[in-house]
C-alpha positions as CSV (number, residue, x, y, z in Angstrom):
1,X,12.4,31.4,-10.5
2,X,16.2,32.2,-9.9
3,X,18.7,29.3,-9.4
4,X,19.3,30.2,-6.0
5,X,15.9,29.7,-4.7
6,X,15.8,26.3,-7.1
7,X,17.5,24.3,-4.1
8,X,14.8,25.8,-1.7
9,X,11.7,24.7,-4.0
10,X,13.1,21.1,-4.4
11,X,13.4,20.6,-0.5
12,X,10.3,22.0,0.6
13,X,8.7,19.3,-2.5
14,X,10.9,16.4,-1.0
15,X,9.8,17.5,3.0
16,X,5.8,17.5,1.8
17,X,6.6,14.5,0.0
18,X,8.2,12.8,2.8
19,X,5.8,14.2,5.0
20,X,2.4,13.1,3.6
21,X,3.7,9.2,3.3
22,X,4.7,9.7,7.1
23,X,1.2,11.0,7.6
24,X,-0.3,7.9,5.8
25,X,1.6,5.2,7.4
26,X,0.5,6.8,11.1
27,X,-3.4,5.9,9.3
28,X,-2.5,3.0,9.2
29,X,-1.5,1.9,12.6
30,X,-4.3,2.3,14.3
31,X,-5.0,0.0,17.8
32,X,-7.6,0.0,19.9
33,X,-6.4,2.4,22.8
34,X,-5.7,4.5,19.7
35,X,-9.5,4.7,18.2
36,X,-10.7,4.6,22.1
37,X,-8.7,8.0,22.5
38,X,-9.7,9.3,19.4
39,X,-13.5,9.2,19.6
40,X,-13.5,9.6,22.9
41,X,-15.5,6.4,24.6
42,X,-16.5,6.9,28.3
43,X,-18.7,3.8,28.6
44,X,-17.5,-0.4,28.2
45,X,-20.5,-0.8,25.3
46,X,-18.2,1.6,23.3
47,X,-15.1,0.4,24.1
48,X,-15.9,-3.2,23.8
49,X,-17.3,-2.5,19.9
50,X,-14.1,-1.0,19.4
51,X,-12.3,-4.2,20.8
52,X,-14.1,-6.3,18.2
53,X,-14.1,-4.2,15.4
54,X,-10.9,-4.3,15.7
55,X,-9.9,-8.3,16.1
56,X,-12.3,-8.8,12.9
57,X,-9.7,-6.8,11.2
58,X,-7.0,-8.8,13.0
59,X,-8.6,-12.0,11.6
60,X,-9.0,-10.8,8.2
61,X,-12.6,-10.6,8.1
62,X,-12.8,-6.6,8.2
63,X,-10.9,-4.4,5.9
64,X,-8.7,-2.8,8.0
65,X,-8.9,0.3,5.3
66,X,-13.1,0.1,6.0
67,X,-12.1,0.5,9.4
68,X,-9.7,3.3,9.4
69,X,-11.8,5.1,7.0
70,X,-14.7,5.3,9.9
71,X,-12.4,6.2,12.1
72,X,-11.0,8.9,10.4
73,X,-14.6,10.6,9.1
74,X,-15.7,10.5,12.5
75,X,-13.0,11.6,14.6
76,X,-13.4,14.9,12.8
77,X,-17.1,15.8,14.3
78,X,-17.8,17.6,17.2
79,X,-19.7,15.4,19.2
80,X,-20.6,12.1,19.5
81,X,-17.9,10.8,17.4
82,X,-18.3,7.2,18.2
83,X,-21.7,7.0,17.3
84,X,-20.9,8.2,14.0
85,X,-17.6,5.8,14.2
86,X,-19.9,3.3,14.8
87,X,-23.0,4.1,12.1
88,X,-20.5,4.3,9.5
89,X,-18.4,1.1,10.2
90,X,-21.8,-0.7,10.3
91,X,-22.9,1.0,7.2
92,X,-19.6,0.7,4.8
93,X,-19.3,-2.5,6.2
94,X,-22.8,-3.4,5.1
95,X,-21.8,-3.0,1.6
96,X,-18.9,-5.5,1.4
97,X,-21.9,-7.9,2.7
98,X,-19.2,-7.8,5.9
99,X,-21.7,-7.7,9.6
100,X,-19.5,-6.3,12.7
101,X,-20.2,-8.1,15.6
């Protein structure tokens, strides 16, 4: 590697460095017209399990990490992403002995 392209290499690392805490801070701002949008909820059953999921991680009794983590495997299927939003918060919830209500 020459010392002119040195400079280059360094600021690309810094701007994928920068960029990938940016990236994990967005995770982790998640609100409920934000998880709505996401998964794409037509019906009030949906949206109101959404609503509550979300205030037990407001009150401390869901992880908000559990929660995000559901959110973020589902959003990436096809179809019927908030039945699989809402399987897998159930599930992983299951096993910190956590119900969602």
């Amino acid at each position: 590697m020459s010392r002119k392209s040195l400079p280059i290499v360094l600021v690309v690392m810094l701007l994928l460095v920068l960029g990938t805490r940016g990236v994990a801070r967005a995770a982790t701002q998640l609100d409920v017209p934000t998880i709505k949008a996401g998964l794409e909820t037509v019906d009030q059953e949906e949206q109101g399990f959404i609503e509550r999921a979300v205030a037990q991680v407001d009150k401390g009794i869901l992880p908000r990490k559990t929660l995000e983590t559901a959110f973020l495997w589902a959003k990436r299927k096809p179809a019927n992403k908030f039945q699989y939003f809402r399987r897998a918060l159930i599930l992983l919830a299951a096993r910190q002995g956590i119900k969602v209500i």
